[in-house]
N, C-alpha and C positions, 0 to 999 in steps of 0.2 A: 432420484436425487435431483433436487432443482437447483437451479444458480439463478445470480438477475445480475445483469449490468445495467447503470444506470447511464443513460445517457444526455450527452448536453452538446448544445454546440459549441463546434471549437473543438470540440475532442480528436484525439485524431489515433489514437491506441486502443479504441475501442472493440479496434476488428480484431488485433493480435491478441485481446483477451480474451472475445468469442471463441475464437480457434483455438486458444489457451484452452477454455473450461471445457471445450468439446472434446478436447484430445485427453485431458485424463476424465473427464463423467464418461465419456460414449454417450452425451446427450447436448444436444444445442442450447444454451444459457436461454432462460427469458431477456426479454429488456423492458427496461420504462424507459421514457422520454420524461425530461425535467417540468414538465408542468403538470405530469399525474399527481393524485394525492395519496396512491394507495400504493403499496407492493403485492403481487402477486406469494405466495408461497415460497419462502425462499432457505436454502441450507445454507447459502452464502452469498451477501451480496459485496458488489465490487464496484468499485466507482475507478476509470481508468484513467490515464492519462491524456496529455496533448495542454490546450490553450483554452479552457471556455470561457466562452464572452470574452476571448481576444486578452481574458488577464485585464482586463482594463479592470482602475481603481489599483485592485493588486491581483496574485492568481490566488481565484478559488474565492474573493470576496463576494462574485457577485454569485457562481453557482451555488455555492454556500447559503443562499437566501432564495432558492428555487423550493417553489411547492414542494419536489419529492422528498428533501432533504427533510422535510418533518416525517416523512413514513421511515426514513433511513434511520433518523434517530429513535423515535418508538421502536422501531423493531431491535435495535441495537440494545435500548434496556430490556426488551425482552430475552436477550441473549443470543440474538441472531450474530452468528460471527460475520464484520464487516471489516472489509479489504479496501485502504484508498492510493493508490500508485499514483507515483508523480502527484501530477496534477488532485488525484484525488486524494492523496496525504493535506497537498494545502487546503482544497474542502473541507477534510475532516478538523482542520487545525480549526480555520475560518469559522466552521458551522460549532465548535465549541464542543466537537468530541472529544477531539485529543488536545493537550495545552499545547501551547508554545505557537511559537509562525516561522514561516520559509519566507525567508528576504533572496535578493538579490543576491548570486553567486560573490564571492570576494572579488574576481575575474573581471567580473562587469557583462564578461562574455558566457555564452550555451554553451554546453559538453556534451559529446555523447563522444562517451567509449566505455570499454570494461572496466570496473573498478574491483575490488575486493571485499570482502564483507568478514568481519567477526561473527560468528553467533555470541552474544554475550551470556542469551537467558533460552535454554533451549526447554523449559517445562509451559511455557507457553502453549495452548492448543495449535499456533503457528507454526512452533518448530522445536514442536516434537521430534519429528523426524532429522534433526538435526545433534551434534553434540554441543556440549559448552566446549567455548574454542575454537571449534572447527571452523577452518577457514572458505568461503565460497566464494564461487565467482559470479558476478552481475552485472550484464549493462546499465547503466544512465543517459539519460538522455532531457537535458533543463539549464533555465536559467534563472529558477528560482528557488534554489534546493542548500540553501543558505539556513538551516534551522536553528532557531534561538530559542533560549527562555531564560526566566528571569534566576537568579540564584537557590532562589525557595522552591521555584519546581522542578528545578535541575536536579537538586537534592533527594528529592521527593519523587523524581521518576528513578534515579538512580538507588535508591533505598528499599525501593518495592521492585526492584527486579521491571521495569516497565520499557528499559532501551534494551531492544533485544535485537538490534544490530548496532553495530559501528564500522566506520571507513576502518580498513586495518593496511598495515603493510605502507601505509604514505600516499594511500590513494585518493585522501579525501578532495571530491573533485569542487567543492562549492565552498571550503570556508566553515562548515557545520562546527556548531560548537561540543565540543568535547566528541568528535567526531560519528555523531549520531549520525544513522542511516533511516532505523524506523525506531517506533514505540508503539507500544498498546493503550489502550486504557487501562484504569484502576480493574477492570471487573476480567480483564483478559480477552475480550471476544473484539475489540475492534485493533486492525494495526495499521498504521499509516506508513509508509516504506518512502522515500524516494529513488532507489533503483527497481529497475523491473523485471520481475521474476519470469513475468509470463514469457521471456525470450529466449529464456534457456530454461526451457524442460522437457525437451524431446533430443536424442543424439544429432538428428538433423541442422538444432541449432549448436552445436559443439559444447553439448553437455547438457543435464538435467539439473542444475546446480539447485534451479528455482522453484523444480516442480515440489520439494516436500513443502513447503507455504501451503498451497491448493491443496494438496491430501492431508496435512494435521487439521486444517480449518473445514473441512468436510468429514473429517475421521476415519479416511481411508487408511486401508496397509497398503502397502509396496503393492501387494498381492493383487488384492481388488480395483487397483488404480489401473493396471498393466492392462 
């Protein structure tokens, strides 16, 4: 089973998703660096969080126009499932995977602490492993996790089952509208998130809340992930 993280500079969560996919594969992720044109072999690739290119312009404007990001997107209509955290949810927004964009927290200020998560849509290949309802826990950690869109594709992700988180419980830490956390695309295989899974999925971090994300999107059971 292969993984690939893409990497960029400015990144700075790139290592906690290395050590993320290695702890449930039993296998070290590949990487590319953002100026490849190709991906290696991949069952899932993941684009992590942090700052690339400093956010300047906006975040995710300029990684979002890096070489790899066209291998990202072919492989993505070939149905490669792709994962973009934090920072790499705004990628995927930027590069025109997923709709909508991450503005500036309402706050003005960065958050990092636990928030709470809805499953909204758990037939997702993401979260499967999850129930409708059920409530999880996830860190965040941003100050641009602010997601919008316009009324037509608010509708239209909301009608196709495509927000398959929301802040629940009063936790929404950015202002998010209609308190979206993440979204898929139309086709199911890519999901943009802004809290981060990869930090609670072993008991060490105080709980596996995040680890079924990585085993639906790879198509492990409980079992084979252990």
């Amino acid at each position: 089973m292969n993984t690939t993280v893409v990497l960029l500079p400015g990144l700075n969560r790139d290592r906690d998703m290395i050590a993320a996919l290695k702890t449930i594969t039993g296998k070290l992720p590949q990487t590319v660096w953002q100026t490849e044109t190709s991906l290696p072999p991949s069952d899932l690739i993941v684009i992590p969080g942090g700052f690339s290119f400093g956010d300047y312009l906006r975040a995710g404007a300029i990684a979002a126009r890096s070489p790899i990001m066209r291998a990202v997107a072919e492989a993505a209509e070939k149905g490669v499932p792709v994962l973009g955290v934090c920072n790499g949810f705004q990628i995927l927004c930027e590069a025109g995977l997923l709709p909508g964009a991450l503005m500036r927290n309402t706050t003005l200020r960065f958050v990092c602490r636990e928030v709470k998560l809805e499953v909204t849509n758990a037939k997702t290949r993401f979260t499967g492993g999850y129930s409708a309802g059920q409530i999880i826990r996830c860190p965040v950690a941003h100050h641009d996790g602010n997601y919008f869109a316009d009324a037509h594709t608010l509708a239209a992700l909301q009608d196709n089952g495509r927000i398959v988180f929301r802040y629940a419980e009063g936790t929404n830490p950015n202002g998010a509208i209609n308190d979206i956390a993440g979204i898929v695309n139309a086709d199911g295989n890519v999901l943009g998130m802004m809290p981060h899974p990869e930090n609670l999925i072993e008991p060490e971090h105080g709980g596996i809340d995040g680890r079924a994300i990585f085993e639906g999107a790879l198509g492990l059971t409980q079992q084979e992930a252990a």
